[in-house]
C-alpha positions as CSV (number, residue, x, y, z in Angstrom):
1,X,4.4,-33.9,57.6
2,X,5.5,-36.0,54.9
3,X,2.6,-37.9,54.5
4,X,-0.1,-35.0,54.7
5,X,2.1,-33.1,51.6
6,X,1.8,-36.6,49.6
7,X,-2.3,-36.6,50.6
8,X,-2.3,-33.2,49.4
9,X,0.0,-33.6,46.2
10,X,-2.8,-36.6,45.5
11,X,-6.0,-34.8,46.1
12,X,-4.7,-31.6,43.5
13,X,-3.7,-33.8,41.1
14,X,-7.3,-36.2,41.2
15,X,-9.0,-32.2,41.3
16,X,-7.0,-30.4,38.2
17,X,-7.5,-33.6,35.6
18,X,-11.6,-34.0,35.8
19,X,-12.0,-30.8,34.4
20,X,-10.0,-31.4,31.1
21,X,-12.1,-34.8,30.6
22,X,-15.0,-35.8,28.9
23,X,-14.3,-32.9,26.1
24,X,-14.8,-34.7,22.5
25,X,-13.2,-32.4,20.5
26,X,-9.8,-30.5,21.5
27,X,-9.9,-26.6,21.8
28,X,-7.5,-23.7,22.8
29,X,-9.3,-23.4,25.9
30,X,-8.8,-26.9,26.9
31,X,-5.1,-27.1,25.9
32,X,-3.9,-24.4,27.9
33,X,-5.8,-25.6,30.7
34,X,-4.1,-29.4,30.4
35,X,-0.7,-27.6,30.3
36,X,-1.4,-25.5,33.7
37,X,-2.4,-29.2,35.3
38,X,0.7,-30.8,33.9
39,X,3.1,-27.5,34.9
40,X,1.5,-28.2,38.5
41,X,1.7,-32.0,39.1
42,X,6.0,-31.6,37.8
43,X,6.0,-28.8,40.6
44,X,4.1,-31.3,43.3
45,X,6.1,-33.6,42.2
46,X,9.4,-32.1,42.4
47,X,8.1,-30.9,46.2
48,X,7.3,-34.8,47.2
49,X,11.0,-35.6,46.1
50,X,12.6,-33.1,48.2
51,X,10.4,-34.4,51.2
52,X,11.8,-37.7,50.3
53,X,15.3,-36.6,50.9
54,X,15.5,-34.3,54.1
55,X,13.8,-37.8,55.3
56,X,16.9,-39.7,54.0
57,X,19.3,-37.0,55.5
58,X,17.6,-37.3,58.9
59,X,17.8,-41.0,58.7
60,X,21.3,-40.8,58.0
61,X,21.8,-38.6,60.5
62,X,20.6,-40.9,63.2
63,X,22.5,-44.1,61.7
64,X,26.0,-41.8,62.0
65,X,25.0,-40.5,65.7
66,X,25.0,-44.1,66.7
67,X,28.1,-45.7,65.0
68,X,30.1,-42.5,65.3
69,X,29.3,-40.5,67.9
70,X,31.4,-37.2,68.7
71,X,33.1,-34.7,66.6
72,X,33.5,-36.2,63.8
73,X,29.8,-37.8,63.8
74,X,28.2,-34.3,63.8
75,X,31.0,-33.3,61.4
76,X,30.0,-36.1,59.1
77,X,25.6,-35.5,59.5
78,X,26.4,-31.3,58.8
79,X,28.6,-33.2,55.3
80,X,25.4,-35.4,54.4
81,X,23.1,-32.7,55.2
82,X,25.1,-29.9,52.7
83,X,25.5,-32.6,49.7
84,X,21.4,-33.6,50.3
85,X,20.9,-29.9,50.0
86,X,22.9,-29.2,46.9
87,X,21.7,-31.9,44.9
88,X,18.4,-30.1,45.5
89,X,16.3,-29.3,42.4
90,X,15.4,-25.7,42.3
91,X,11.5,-25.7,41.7
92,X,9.6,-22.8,39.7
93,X,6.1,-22.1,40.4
94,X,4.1,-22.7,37.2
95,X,3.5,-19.6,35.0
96,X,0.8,-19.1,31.8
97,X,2.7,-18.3,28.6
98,X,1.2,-15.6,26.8
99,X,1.7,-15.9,23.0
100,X,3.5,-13.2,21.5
101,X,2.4,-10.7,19.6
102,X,2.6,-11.0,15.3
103,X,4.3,-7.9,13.9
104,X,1.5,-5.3,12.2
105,X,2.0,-5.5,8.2
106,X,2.3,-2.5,6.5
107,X,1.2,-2.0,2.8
108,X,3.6,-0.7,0.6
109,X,4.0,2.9,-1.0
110,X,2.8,2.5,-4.2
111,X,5.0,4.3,-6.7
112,X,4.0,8.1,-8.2
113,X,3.0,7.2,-12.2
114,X,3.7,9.8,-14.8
115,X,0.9,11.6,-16.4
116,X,0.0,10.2,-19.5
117,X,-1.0,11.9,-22.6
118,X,-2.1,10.9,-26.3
119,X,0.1,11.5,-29.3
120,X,-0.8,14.5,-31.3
121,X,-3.0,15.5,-28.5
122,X,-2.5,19.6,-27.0
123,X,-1.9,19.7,-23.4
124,X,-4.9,21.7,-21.6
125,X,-2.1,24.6,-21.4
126,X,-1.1,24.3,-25.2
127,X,-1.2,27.8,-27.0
128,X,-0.8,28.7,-30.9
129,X,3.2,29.4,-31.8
130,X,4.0,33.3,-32.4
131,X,4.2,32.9,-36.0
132,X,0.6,32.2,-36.3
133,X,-0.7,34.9,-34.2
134,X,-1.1,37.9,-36.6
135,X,-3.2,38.6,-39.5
136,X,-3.9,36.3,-42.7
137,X,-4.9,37.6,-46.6
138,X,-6.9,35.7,-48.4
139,X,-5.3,34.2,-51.4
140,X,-8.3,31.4,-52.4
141,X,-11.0,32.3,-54.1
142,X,-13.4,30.3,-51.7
143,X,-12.1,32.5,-48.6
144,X,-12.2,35.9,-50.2
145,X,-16.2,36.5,-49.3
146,X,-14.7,36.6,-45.3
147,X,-12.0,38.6,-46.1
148,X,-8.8,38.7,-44.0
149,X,-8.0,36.5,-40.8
150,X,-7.0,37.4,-37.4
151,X,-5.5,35.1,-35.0
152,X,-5.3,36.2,-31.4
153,X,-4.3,34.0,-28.4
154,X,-8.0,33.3,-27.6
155,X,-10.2,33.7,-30.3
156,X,-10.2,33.9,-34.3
157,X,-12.0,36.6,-35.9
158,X,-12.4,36.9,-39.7
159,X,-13.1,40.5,-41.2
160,X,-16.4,39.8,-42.7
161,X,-17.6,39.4,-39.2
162,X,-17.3,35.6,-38.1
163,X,-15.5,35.2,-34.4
164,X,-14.7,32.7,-32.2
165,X,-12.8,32.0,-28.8
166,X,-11.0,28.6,-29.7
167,X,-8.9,25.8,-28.0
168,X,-6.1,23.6,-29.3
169,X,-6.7,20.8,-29.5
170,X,-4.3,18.4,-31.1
171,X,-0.5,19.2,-33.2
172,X,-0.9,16.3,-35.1
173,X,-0.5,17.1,-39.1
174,X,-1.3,21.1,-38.6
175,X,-2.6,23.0,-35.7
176,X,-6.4,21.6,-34.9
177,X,-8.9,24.5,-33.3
178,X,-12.1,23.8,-31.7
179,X,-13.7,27.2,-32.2
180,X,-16.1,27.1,-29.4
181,X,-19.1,29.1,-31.1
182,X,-19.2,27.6,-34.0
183,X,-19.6,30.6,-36.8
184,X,-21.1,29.9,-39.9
185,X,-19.5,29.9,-43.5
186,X,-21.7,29.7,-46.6
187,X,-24.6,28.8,-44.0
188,X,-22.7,26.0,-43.0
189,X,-21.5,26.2,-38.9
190,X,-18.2,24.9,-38.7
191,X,-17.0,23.7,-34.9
192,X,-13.0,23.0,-36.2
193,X,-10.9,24.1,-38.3
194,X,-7.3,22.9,-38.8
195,X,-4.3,25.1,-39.5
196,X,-1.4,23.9,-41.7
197,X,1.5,26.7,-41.7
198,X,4.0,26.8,-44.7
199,X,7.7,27.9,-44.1
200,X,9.8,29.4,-46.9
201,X,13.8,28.9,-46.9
202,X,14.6,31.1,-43.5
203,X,12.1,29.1,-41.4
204,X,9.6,31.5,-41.3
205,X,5.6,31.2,-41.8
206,X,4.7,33.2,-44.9
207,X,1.2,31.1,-45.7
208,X,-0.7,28.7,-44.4
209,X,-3.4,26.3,-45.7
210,X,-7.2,25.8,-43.8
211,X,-9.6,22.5,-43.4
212,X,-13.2,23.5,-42.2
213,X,-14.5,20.5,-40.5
214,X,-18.8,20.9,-39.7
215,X,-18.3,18.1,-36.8
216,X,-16.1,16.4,-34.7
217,X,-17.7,12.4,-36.7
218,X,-16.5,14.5,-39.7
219,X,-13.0,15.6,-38.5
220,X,-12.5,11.7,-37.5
221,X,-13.6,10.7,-41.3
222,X,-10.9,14.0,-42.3
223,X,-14.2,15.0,-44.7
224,X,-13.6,18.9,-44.4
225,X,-16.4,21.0,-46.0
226,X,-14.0,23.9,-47.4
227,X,-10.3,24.1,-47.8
228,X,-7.7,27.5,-49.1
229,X,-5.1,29.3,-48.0
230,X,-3.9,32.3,-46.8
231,X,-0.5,34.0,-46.5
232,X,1.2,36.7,-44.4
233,X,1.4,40.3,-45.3
């Protein structure tokens, strides 16, 4: 029996390597492979040496049957045969290791950003203070052909028949109004026209002085094309 497992622990290892050989360049493939062969000749290997020593224990065995025969003979061959046993290699059947798994990265939460908004420059929501809506006099010469001045929440309407729905524009250095219909002054169509409110002593606005602007190119250049004031009755 001993011999046939040693034939057979020689023919697996001569049939596991020839199928690793003759590769000329290395590959995972190939390397796992090579491991498994490896993984199987230790086990073969490990099995041939325990062969080798319940052979020794039965020799011993006979040797202590002949020079001691009795009690204390079998006594001695049960002693031999316990020790043999212990000193016994415990032998795993070879197993494939799987590679473990890499943990899934996760992108980070990029941070909210605040809204960010132009100095000078009228939110979308922006409205006229209360102390401008209400009705403006005339107190230059140049704006007494339009006559008074009415400013609503949503449009600017001048007495001489000149309206407009407007939007706020910008705060910076007065109130700037894009007046969305563009009326026309002294055949001149104006599309903005910037408000610049006086306060007296209390804090209130009693006047206020008025840039017509034809075009937004001329607004940027600050070349207005008629400028007066008006105060509050």
């Amino acid at each position: 029996m001993h011999s046939a497992a040693k034939k057979l622990s020689s023919a697996g290892a001569v049939d596991l390597l020839p199928r690793f050989r003759g590769t000329s360049r290395p590959t995972t493939a190939w390397a796992d492979g090579y491991c498994h062969a490896c993984k199987t000749l230790v086990w073969q290997q490990a099995l041939l040496w325990s062969l080798d020593m319940i052979d020794l224990a039965a020799k011993l065995a006979q040797l202590l049957l002949r020079c001691r025969p009795g009690r204390l003979g079998w006594g001695l061959v049960m002693g031999a045969g316990i020790a043999i046993a212990g000193c016994r290699p415990t032998v795993l059947p070879p197993t494939d290791s799987v590679a473990p798994t890499p943990p899934t990265a996760t992108a980070p939460t990029p941070a909210p950003t605040a809204p960010t908004t132009t100095p000078g420059t009228a939110p979308a929501t922006a409205t006229l203070p209360d102390a401008l809506i209400h009705e403006w006099q005339p107190l230059s010469n140049v704006l007494l052909a339009f006559g008074t001045m009415a400013i609503t929440p949503n449009q600017v309407e001048w007495s001489s028949g000149q309206r407009s729905p407007y939007t706020l524009v910008s705060t910076e250095g007065g109130y700037l109004l894009r007046l969305e219909s563009s009326p026309s002054f002294y055949d001149t169509q104006n599309q903005y026209i910037r408000l610049m409110p006086k306060a007296n002593a209390t804090g209130a606005a009693t006047s206020l002085e008025i840039a017509f602007f034809p075009s937004e190119a001329q607004l940027q250049r600050d070349e207005y094309v008629m400028y007066g004031s008006y105060f509050a009755e």
